[in-house]
C-alpha positions in Angstrom: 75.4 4.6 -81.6 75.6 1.5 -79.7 76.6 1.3 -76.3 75.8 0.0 -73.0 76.1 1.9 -69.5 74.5 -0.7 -67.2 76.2 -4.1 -67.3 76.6 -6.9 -64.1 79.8 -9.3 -64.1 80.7 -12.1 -61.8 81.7 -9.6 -59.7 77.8 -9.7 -58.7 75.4 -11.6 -60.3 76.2 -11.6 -63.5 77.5 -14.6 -65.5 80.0 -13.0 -67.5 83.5 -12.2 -66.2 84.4 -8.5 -66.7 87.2 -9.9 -69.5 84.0 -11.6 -70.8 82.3 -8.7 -71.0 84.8 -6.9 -72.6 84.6 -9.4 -75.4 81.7 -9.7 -75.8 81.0 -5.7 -76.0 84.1 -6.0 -78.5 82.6 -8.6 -81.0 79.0 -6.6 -81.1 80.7 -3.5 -82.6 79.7 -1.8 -78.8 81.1 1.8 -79.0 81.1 2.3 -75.1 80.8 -0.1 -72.2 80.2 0.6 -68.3 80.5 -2.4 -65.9 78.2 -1.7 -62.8 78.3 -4.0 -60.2 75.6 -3.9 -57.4 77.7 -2.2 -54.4 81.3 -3.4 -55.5 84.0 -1.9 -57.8 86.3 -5.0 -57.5 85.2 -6.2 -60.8 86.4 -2.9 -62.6 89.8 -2.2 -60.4 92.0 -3.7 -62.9 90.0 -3.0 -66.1 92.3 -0.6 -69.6 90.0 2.2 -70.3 89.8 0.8 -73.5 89.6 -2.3 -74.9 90.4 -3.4 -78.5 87.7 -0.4 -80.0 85.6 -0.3 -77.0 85.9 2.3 -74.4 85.8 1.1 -70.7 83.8 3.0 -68.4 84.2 1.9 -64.5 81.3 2.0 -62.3 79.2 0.3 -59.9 75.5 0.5 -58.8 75.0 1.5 -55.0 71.2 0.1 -53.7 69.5 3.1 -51.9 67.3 2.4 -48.5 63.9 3.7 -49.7 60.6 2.7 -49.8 60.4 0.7 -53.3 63.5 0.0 -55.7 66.1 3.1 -56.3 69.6 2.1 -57.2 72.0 4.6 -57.8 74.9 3.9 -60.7 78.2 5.4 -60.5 80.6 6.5 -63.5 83.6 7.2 -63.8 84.4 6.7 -60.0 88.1 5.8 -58.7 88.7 2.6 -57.7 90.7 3.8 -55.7 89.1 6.3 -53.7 89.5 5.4 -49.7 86.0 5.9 -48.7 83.9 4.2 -51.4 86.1 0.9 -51.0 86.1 0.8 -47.0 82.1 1.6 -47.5 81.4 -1.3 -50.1 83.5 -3.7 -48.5 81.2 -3.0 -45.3 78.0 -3.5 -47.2 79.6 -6.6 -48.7 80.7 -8.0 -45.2 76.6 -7.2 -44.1 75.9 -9.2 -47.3 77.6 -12.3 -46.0 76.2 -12.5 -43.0 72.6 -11.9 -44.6 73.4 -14.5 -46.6 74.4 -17.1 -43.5 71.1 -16.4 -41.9 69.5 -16.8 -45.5 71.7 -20.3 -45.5 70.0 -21.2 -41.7 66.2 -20.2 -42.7 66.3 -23.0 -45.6 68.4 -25.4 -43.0 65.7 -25.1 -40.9 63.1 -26.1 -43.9 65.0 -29.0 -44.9 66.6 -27.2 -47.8 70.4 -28.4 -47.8 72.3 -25.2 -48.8 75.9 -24.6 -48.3 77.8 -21.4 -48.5 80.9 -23.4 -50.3 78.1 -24.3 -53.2 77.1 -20.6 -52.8 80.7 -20.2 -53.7 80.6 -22.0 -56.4 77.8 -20.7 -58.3 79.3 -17.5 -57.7 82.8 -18.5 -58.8 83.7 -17.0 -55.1 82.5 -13.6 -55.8 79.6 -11.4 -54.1 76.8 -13.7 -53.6 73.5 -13.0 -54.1 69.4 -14.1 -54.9 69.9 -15.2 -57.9 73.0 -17.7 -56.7 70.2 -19.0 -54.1 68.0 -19.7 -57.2 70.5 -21.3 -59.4 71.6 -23.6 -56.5 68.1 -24.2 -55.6 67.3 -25.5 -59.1 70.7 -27.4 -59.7 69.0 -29.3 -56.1 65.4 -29.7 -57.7 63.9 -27.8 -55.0 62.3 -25.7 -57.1 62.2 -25.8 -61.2 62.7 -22.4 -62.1 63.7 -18.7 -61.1 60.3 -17.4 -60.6 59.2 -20.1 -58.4 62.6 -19.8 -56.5 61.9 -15.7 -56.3 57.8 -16.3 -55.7 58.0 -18.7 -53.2 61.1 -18.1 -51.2 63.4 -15.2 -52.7 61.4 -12.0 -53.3 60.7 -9.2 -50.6 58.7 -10.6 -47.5 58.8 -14.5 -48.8 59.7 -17.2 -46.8 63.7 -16.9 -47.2 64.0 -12.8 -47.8 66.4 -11.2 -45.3 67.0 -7.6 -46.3 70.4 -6.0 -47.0 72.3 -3.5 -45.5 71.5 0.1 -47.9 72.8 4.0 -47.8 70.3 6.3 -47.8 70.3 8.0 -51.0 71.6 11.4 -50.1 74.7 9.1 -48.4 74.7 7.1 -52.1 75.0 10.3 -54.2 77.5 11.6 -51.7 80.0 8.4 -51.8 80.0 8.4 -55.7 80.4 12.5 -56.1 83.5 11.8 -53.3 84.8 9.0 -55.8 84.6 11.7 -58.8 82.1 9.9 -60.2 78.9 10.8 -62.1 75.3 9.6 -59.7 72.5 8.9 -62.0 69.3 7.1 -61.4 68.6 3.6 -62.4 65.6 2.1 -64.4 63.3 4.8 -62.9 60.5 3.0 -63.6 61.2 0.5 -61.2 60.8 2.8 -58.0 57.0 2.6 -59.0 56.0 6.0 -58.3 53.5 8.4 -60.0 54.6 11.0 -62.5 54.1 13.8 -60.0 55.8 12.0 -56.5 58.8 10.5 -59.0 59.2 14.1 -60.0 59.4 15.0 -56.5 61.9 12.5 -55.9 63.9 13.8 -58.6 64.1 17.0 -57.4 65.0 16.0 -53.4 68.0 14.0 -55.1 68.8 16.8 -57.2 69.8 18.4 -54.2 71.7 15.9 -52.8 73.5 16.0 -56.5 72.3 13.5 -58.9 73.5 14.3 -62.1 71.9 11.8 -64.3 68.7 9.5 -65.4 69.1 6.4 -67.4 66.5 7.3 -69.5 66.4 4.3 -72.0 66.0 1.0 -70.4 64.6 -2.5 -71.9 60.9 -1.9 -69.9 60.6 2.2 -70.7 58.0 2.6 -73.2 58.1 5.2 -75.7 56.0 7.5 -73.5 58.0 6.8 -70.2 61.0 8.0 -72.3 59.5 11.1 -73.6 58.3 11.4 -69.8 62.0 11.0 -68.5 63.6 13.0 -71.2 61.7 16.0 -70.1 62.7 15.4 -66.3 66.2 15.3 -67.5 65.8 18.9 -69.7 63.8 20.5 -66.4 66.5 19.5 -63.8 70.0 20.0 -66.7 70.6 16.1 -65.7 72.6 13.8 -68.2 70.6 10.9 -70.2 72.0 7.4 -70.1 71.2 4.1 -71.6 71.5 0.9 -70.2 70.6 -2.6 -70.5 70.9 -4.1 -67.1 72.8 -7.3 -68.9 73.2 -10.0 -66.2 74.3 -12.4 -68.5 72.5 -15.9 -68.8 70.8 -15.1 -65.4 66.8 -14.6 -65.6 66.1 -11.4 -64.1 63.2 -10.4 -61.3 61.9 -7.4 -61.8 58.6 -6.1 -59.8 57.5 -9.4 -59.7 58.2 -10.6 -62.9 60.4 -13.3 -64.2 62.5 -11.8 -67.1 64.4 -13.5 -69.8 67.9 -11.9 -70.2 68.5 -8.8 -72.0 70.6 -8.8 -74.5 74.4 -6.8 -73.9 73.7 -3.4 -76.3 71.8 -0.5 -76.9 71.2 1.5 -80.0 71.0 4.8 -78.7 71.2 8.4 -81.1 74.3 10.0 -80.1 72.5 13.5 -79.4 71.0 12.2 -76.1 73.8 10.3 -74.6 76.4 13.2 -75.6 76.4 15.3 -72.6 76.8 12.4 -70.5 79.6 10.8 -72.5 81.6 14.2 -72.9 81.4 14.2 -69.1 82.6 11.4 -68.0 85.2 10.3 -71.0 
């Protein structure tokens, strides 16, 4: 079948509005689509649970404090849930100011940078690294994403300030609260070995994950095999997502990315447990 369960709007830093989106999924013949916006549901709050054929799924993808990459997506949760929205808008608030003190590093370097440009890249939504990159390019102070990300953007460069991040277990807890479904995103990305990932699994087992995204653009066929059998061992749900941003390159580990395509043809027996879960 073919669906997608990881998708960013304008909500975040995707390029797409969620109506877009919606379209989008709708002229591809997309079965199911989940919005999941990095640490906001304000994108999905007014959103039919289906659209023309395509059935809505609302969630949003929480980025964990560890040691690496581990974001945590979120399905099925209610908008309207007290404590995930007073949380996220609190992260969001942490995100402007990071992004002030981002705004007065590149002053500082001669780089003229506005929030009210910011703004507009954004279309006045959740700002984030790759708005700094588009706006840096539109300047000509750089000529691309991945010098933007090598030489200013990425962890420990020049203009890096961390964000605000729950801790996992507090993650897991916030979604679960929100009657939603936690499930680990691109795996691969927290760049552990088989043995310490599967440790990690099993620690946020406890918490209460419920779910791997199993099939991702960068899992090879024997990362999938790999994560299928962590999902069997630990009775967790299978997901499949693209991680579309849109028109936005992507950085990944390092690595400058050109966009995924919106859609993933997934058989129906691995994503069914998951689906009859959370529909």
């Amino acid at each position: 079948m073919l669906i997608d369960l990881h998708v960013h709007s304008t909500a975040s830093d995707g390029t797409c509005t969620p109506e877009e989106l919606l379209e989008e999924a709708a002229d591809k013949g997309i079965e199911v689509l989940a919005i999941t916006d990095h640490d906001t549901i304000n994108g999905v709050k007014e959103l039919p649970n289906v659209f023309k054929d395509v059935i809505v799924i609302k969630g949003v993808e929480i980025s964990a404090e560890f040691n690496g990459v581990l974001h945590i997506l979120g399905y099925g949760v209610d908008p309207n849930n007290e404590r995930i929205d007073q949380t996220l808008t609190e992260l969001q608030d942490y995100r402007l100011k990071r992004n002030l003190i981002m705004i007065e590093k590149m002053k500082s370097h001669g780089f003229d940078i506005t929030l009210e440009e910011l703004k507009e890249v954004g279309n006045d939504d959740l700002i984030g690294r790759p708005h700094f990159a588009s706006l840096m390019i539109k300047k000509g102070y750089v000529d691309s994403y991945d010098e933007a990300f090598e030489k200013y953007l990425k962890k420990g460069a020049l203009f890096y300030v961390d964000k605000k991040r729950l801790s996992p277990k507090e993650s897991i807890e916030m979604i679960l609260e929100a009657d939603g479904i936690p499930v680990i995103a691109h795996p691969y990305q927290t760049g552990l070995p088989d043995e310490e990932f599967e440790g990690l699994i099993k620690e946020l087992k406890g918490h209460g994950l419920a779910g791997i995204e199993v099939f991702y653009p960068y899992h090879t066929d024997e990362k999938i095999e790999f994560y299928l059998n962590i999902a069997k061992k630990y009775e967790l749900v299978v997901t499949a997502g693209s991680d579309y941003h849109g028109y936005n390159e992507l950085k990944l580990n390092g690595e400058t990315d050109v966009p995924f395509e919106l859609g993933m043809y997934v058989p129906y027996r691995f994503v069914s447990d998951f689906l009859c879960r959370v529909l």
